[in-house]
C-alpha positions as CSV (number, residue, x, y, z in Angstrom):
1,X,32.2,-73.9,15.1
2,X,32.1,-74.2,11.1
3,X,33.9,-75.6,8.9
4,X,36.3,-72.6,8.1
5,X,35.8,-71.3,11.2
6,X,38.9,-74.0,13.2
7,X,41.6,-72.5,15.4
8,X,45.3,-73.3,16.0
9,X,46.2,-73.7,19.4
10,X,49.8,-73.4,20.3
11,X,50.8,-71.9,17.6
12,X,54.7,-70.7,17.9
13,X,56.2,-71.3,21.2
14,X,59.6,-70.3,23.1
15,X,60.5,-73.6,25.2
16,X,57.2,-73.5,26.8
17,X,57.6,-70.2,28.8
18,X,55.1,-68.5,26.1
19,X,52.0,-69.8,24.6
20,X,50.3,-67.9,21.9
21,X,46.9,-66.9,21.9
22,X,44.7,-69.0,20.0
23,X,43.9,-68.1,16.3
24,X,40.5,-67.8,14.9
25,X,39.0,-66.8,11.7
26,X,34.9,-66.2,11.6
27,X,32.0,-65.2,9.2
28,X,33.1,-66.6,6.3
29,X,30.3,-66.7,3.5
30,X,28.9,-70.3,3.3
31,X,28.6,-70.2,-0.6
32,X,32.1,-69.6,-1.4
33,X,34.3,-71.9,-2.9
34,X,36.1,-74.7,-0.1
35,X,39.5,-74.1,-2.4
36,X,39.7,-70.6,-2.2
37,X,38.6,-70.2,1.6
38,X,41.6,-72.4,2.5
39,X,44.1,-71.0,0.5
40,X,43.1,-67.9,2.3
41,X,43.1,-69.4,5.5
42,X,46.6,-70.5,5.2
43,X,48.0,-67.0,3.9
44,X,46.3,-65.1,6.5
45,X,47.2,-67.5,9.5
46,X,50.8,-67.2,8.3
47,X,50.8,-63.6,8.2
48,X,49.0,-63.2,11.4
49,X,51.4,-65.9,13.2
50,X,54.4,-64.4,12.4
51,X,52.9,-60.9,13.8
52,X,52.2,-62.7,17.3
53,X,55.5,-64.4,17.6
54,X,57.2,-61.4,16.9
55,X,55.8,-58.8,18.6
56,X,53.8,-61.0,21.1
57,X,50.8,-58.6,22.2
58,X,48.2,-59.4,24.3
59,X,44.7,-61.2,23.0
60,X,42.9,-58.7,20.0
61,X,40.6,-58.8,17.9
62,X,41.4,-57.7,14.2
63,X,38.1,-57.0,12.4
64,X,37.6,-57.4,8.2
65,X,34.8,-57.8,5.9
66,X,32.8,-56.5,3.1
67,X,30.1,-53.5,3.0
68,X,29.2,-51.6,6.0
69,X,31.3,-52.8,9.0
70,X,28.6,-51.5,11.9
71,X,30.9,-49.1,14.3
72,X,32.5,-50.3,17.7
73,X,31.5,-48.9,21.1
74,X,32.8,-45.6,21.8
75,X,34.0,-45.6,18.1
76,X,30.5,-44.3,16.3
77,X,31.6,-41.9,13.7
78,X,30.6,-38.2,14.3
79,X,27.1,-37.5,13.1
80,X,26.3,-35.8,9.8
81,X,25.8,-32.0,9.9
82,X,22.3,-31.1,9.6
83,X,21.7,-30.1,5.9
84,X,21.0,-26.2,6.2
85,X,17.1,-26.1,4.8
86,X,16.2,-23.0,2.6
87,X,14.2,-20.2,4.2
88,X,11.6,-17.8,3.0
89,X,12.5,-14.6,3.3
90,X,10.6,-12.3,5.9
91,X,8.9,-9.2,3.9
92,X,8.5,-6.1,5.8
93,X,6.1,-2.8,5.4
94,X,7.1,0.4,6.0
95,X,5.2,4.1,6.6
96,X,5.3,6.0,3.2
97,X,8.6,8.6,3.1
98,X,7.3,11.1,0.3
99,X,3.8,12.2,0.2
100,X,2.0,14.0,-3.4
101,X,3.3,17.5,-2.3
102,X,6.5,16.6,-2.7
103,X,6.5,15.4,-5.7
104,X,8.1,17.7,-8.8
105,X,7.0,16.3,-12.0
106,X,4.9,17.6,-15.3
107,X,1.8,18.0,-14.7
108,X,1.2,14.9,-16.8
109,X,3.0,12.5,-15.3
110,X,0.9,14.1,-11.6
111,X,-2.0,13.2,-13.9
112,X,-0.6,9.6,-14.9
113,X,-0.5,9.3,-11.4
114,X,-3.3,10.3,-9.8
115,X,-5.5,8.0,-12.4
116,X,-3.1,5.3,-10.8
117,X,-4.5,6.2,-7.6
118,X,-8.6,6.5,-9.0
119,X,-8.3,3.0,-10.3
120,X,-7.7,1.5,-6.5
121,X,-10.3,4.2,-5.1
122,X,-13.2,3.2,-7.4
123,X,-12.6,-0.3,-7.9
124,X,-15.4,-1.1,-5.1
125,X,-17.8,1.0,-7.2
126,X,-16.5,-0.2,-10.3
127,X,-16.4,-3.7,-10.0
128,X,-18.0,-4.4,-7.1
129,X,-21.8,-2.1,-7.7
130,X,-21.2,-1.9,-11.6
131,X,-20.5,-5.6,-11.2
132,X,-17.4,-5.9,-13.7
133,X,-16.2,-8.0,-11.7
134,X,-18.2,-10.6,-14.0
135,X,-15.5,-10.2,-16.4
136,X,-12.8,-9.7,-14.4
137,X,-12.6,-11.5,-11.1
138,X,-9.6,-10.3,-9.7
139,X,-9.2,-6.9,-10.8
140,X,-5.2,-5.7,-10.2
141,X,-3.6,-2.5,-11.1
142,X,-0.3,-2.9,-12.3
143,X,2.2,0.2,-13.3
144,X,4.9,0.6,-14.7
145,X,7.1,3.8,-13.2
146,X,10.2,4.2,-16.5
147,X,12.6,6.9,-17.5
148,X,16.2,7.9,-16.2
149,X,17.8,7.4,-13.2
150,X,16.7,9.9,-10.3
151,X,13.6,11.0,-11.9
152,X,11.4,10.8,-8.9
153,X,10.5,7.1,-9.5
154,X,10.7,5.6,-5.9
155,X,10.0,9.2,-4.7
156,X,6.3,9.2,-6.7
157,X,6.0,5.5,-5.4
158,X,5.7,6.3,-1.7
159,X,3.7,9.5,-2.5
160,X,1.2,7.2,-4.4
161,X,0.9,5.0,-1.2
162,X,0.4,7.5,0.8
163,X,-2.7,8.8,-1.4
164,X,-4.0,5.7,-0.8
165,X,-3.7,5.5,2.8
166,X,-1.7,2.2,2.6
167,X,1.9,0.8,3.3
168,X,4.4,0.0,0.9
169,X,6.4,-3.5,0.4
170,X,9.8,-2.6,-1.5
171,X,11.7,-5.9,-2.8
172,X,14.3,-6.4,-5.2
173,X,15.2,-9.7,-7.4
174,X,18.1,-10.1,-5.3
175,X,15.3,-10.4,-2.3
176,X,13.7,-12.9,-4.1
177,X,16.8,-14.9,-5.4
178,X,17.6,-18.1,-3.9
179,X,20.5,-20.6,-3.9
180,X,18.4,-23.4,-3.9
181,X,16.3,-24.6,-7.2
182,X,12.7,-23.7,-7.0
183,X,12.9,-21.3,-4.0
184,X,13.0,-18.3,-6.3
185,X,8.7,-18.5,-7.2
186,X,7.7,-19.5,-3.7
187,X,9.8,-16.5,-2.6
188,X,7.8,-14.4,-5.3
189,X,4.5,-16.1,-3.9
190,X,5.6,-15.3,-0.4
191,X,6.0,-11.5,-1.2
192,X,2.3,-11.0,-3.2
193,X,0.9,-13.3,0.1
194,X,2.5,-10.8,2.5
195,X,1.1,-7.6,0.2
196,X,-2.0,-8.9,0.6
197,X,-2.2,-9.8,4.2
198,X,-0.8,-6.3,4.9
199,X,-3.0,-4.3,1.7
200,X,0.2,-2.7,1.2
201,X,1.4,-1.4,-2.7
202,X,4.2,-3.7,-3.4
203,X,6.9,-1.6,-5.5
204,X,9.3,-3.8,-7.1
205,X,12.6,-2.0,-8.1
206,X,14.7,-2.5,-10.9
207,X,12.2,-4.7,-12.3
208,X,13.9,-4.9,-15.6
209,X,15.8,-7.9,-13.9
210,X,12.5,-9.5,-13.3
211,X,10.6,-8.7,-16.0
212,X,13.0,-9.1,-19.4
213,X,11.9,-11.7,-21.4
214,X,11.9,-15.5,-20.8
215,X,14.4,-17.8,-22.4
216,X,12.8,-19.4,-25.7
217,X,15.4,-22.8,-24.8
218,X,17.0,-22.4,-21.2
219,X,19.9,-24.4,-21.4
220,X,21.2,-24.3,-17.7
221,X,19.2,-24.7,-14.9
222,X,19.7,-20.9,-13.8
223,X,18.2,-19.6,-16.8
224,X,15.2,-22.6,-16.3
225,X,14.9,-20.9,-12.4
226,X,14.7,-17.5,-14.1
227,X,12.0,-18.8,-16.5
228,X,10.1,-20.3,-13.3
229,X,10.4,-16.8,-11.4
230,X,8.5,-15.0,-14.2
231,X,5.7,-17.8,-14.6
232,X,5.2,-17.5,-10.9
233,X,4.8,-13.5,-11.2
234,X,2.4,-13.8,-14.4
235,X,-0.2,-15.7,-12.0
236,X,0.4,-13.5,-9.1
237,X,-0.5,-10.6,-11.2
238,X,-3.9,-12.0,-12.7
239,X,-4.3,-12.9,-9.2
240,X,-3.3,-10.3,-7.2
241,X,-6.1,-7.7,-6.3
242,X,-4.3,-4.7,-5.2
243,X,-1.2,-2.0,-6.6
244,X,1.9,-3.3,-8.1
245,X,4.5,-0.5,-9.1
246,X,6.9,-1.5,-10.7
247,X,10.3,0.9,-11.7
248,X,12.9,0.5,-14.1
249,X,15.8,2.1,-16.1
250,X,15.6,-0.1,-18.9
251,X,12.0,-1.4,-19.8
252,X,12.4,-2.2,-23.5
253,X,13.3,-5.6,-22.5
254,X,10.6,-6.4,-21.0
255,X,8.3,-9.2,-21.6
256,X,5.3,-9.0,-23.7
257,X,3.3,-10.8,-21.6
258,X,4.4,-8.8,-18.9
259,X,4.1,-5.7,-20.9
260,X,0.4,-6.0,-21.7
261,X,-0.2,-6.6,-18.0
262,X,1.2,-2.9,-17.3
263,X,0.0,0.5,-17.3
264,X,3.0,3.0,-18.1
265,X,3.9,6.3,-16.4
266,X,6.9,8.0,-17.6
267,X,9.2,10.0,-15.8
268,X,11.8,12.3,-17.6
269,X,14.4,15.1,-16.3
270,X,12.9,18.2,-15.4
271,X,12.8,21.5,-17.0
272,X,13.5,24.6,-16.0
273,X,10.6,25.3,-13.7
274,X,10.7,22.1,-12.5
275,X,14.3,22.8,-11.7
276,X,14.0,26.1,-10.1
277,X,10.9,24.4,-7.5
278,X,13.8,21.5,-7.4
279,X,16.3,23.8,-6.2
280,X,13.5,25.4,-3.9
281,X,12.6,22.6,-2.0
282,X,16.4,20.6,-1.5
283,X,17.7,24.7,0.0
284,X,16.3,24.2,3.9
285,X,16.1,27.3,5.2
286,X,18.0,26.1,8.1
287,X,21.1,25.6,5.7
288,X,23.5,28.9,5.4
289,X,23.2,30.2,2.0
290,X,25.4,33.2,0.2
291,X,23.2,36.1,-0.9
292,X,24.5,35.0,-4.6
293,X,22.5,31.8,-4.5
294,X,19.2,31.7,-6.7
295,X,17.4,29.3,-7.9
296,X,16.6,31.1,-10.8
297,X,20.1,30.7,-11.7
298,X,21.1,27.2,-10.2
299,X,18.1,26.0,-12.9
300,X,19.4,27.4,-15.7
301,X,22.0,24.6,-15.9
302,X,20.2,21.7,-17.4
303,X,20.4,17.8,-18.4
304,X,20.4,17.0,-14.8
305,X,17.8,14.7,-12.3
306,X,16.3,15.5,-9.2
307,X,18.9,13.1,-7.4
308,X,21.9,15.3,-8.7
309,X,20.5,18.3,-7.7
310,X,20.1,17.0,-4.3
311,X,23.8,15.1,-4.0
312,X,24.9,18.4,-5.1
313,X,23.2,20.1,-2.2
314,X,24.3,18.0,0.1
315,X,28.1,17.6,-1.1
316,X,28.3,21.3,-1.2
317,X,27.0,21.9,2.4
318,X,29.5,18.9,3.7
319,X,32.7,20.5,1.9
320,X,31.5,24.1,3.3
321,X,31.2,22.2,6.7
322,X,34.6,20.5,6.3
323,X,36.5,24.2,5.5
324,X,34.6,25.8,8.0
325,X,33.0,28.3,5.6
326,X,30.1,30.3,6.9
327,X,28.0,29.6,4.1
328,X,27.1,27.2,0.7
329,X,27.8,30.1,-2.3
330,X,26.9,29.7,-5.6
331,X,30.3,28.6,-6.9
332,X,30.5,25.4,-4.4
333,X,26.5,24.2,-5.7
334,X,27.4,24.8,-9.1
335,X,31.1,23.1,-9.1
336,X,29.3,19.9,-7.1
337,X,26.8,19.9,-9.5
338,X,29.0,19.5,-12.3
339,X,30.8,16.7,-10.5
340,X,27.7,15.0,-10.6
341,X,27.5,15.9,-14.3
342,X,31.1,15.0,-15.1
343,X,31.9,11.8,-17.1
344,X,34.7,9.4,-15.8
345,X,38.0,10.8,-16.0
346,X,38.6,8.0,-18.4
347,X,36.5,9.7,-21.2
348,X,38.5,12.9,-21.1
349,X,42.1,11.3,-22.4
350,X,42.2,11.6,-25.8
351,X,42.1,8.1,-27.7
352,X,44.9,6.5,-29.4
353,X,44.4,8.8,-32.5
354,X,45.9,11.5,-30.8
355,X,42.3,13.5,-31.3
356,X,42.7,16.6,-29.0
357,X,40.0,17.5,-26.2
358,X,37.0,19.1,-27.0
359,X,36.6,23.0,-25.7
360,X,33.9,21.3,-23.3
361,X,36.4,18.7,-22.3
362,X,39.3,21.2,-21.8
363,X,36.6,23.2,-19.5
364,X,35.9,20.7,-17.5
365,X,39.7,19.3,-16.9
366,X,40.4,22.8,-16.3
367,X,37.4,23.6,-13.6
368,X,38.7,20.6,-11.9
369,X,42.5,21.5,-11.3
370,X,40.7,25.1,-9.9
371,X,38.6,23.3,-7.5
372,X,41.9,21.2,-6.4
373,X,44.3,24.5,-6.1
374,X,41.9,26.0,-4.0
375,X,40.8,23.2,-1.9
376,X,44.8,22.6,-1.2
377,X,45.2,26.3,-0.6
378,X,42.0,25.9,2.3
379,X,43.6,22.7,3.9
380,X,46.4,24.9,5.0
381,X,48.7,25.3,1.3
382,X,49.7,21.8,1.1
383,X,50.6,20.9,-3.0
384,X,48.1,19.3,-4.7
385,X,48.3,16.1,-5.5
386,X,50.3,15.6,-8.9
């Protein structure tokens, strides 16, 4: 026993017929002060004498200290939960959808096209025989796909793969995206790896989010990841030796470094012919058509994409379904059409100014409340909605 470490026996008794437990006081630090250990000593022993007289338990232990007090048994504290480590996403292949014949386009953007497809066929020859691979040791054909939406880009895409007799990997930023720092290149890495293994043509969509340009002066750590991201893709391209497409609605904001990496295609909304084979190939001739529908005449209405012309064949065949019509007529593909066509409802109110509705507008609002009187007056008379 040390010197602080001396018990009281018989401390507080009641005419002999209880004896209380011996106190005791342990593991004092050797190098403290003699005057402040006893002063402590005293206080404590007080406290803890009056607790036994009163309540008189049985013998305990009462544990205090400094730092970490290691855990009694049966008392361990529950374990940690294991820290969730990040994962690399699993990039898939698929069969091409859309082959060259179905393509609509100008027959320059089919010619854009097809010289995307003769640089992968004759790069053996042409850098392999011709031996410009001296100058350029990992030859990679990178193309840009730009114009509006539902132009035909992811269409011309899987048509272009299919030339080739290849695969495509399709990936978005958000497949690439991580919440951990860093994750967001080796994910990039993984997906060029994975084209490789597989010779597949990678198609990137919406690349704009990718491929805008790089912050001069990141200040936060997101826009730092970002800046990461796009280093990581600049050596996959100079690596890469195989087809990256690459689509997007907004490529002004691209990169220049990217930019001079790219080949461009452009893809606009069709004419009128292109309309009219449009309309062709989106009637089946499975689907019940009115003798009034032509194609001639469906093309004539213009501004609009391939994808509208389709939602508009496909909305009009559902609401024929739903009224139990025995065909799609003319009216119902041109009045889904123009829903397709039709700004927000929003953008016909007129402003603050008081400014009255254009003839175009008052058209519109007024082809609407026509398509809602009569599809009340199908669905059995009910009013239409106010």
């Amino acid at each position: 026993m040390s010197r602080h470490e001396r018990g009281l026996d018989g401390h507080g008794t009641d005419n002999g017929s209880w004896s209380a437990p011996r106190l005791f006081l342990s593991g004092f630090p050797a190098d403290l002060p003699d005057r402040e250990l006893v002063k402590f000593r005293v206080r404590l022993f007080a406290m803890l004498g009056e607790i036994v007289e009163h309540y008189r338990p049985g013998p305990f232990v009462l544990s205090a200290g400094y730092g970490t007090l290691p855990p009694r048994p049966g008392h361990e504290p529950p374990p940690w939960p294991a820290q969730e480590e990040p994962q690399t996403p699993s990039f898939s292949t698929v069969e091409p959808l859309y082959t060259f014949d179905q393509l609509v386009l100008p027959e320059e953007t089919v010619g854009r096209l097809l010289d995307c497809v003769s640089l992968v066929e004759v790069a053996p020859l042409v850098f392999d025989t011709w031996n410009l691979r001296s100058i350029e040791p990992h030859p990679s054909t990178a193309v840009n796909f730009r114009g509006p939406p539902g132009t035909g880009k992811t269409m011309a895409a899987h048509a272009v793969a299919h030339r080739l007799g290849r695969r495509i990997l399709s990936c978005r930023l958000s497949d690439l995206e991580s919440k951990y720092h860093g994750e967001g290149p080796k994910n990039l890495a993984a997906l060029f790896a994975t084209a490789r293994e597989q010779n597949a043509v990678l198609f990137v969509d919406e690349a704009e989010s990718l491929l805008s340009r790089r912050f001069a002066q990141p200040q936060q750590a997101a826009e730092s990841a970002i800046n990461s991201m796009r280093t990581e893709l600049l050596m996959a391209l100079d690596t890469f030796q195989g087809l990256v497409i690459f689509a997007s609605n907004l490529p002004h904001s691209y990169d220049a470094a990217v930019e001079s990496r790219l080949l461009h295609v452009d893809f606009t909304l069709p004419d009128h012919a292109a309309r009219r084979r449009i309309w062709q190939t989106h009637l089946p001739a499975e689907l019940p058509v009115h003798d009034d529908v032509s194609p001639e005449d469906l093309a004539d209405v213009g501004d609009v994409s391939g994808r509208d012309i389709k939602l508009a064949v496909i909305l009009a065949a559902v609401g024929t379904a739903r009224r139990r019509e025995a065909a799609v007529t003319r009216e119902t593909l041109l009045a889904a059409l123009e829903d397709q066509r039709t700004p927000p409802p929003s953008s016909a109110v007129p402003d603050e100014s008081g400014a009255e509705l254009s003839d175009e507008g008052k058209e519109s609002v007024a082809a609407q409340l026509r398509r809602r009187l009569a599809d009340a007056k199908d669905d059995g008379g009910a009013d239409p909605p106010a």
